[in-house]
C-alpha positions as CSV (number, residue, x, y, z in Angstrom):
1,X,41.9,148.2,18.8
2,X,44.6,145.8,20.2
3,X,44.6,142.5,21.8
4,X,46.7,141.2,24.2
5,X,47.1,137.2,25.0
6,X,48.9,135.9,27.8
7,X,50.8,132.6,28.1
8,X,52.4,131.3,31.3
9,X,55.5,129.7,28.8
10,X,57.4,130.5,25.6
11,X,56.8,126.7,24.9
12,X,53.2,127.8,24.9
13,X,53.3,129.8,22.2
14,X,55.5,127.3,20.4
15,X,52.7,125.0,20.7
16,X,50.7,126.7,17.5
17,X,54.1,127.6,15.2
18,X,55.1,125.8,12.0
19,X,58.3,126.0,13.2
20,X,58.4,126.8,16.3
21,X,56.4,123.8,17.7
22,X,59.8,121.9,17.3
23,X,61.5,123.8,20.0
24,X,58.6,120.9,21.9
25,X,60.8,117.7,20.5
26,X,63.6,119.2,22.9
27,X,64.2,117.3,26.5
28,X,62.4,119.1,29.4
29,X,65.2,121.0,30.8
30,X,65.7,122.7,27.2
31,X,62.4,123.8,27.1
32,X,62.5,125.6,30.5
33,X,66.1,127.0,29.8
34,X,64.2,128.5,26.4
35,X,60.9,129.5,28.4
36,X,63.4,131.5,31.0
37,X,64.7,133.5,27.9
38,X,61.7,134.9,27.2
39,X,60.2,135.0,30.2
40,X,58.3,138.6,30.8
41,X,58.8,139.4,26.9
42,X,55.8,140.6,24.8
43,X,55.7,138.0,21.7
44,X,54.9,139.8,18.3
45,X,52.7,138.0,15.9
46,X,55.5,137.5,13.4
47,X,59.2,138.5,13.2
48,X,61.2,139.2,15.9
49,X,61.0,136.5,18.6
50,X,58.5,135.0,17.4
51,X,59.0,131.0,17.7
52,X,58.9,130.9,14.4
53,X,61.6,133.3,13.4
54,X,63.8,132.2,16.7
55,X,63.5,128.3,15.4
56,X,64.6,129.4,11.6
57,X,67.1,132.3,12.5
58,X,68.4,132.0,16.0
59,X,68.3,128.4,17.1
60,X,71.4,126.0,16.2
61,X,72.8,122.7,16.9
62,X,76.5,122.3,17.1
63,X,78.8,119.1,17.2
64,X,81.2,118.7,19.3
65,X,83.8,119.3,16.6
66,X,82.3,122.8,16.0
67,X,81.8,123.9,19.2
68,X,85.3,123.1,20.4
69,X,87.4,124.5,17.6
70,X,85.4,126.8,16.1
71,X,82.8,128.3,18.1
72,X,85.2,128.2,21.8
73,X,88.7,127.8,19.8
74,X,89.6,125.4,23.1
75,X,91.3,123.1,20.5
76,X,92.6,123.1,16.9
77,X,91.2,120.5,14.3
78,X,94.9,118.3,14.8
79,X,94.9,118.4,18.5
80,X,90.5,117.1,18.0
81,X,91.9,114.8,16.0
82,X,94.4,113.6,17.8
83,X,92.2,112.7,20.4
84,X,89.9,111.3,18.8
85,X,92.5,109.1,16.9
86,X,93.7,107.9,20.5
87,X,90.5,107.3,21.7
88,X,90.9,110.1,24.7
89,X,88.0,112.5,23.2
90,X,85.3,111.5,25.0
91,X,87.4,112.5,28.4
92,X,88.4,115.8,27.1
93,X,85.5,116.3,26.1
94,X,84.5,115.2,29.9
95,X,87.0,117.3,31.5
96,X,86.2,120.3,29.4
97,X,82.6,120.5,29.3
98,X,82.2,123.5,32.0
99,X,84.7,125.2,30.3
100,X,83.1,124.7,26.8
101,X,79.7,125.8,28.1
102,X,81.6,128.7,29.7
103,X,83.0,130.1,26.7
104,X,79.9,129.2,24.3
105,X,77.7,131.1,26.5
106,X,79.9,134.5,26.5
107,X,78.6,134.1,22.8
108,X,75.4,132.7,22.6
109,X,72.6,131.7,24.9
110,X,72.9,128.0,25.7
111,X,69.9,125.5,25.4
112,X,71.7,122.5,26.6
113,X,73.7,119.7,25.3
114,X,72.4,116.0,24.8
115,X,73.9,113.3,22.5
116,X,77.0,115.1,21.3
117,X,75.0,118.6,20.5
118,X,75.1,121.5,21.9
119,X,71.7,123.2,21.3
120,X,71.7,127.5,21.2
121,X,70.4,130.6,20.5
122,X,72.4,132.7,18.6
């Protein structure tokens, strides 16, 4: 025998996870970027994509820092530094952020970004 349960939103599910319930903390447009993911998927009681497994495995927050020499390689730690030192970081950042979301998302799958984070799925 096999039952089937059907939520409208991924969030839904999140609602009744250990973990996954914090994917609920996020503002409202990261929630409906993460309920688009998985829209149409079929949600296994554990593993997989599972809220649970997606909030412990898959989901990361990223600094600016990270995101921009590591995970894009838009800029090296000097030249970050640099900027920061002359207090013109904030406007590259600025400048840069379509690009930085551009390049982060030919890697990962892109939640948002709020408050210096960047917030994806790996």
């Amino acid at each position: 025998m096999s039952v089937t349960v059907v939520y409208d939103f991924y969030s839904e599910v999140c609602e009744n996870t250990m973990y996954g319930q914090h994917f609920l903390e996020l503002p409202e447009e990261m929630i409906d970027r993460l309920d688009d993911y998985f829209d149409g998927l079929e949600i296994p009681t554990a593993g997989g994509i599972h809220p649970n497994n997606v909030y412990v495995n898959s989901y990361t927050i990223e600094n600016d820092r990270e995101v921009a020499t590591f995970w894009t390689k838009l800029i090296d730690e000097d030249d970050y530094d640099r900027l920061e030192a002359q207090g013109q970081l904030e406007s590259w950042l600025d400048y840069h952020r379509n690009e930085i979301e551009e390049r982060l998302s030919d890697r990962v799958y892109v939640l948002g970004y709020v408050s210096g984070e960047w917030h994806f799925l790996q």
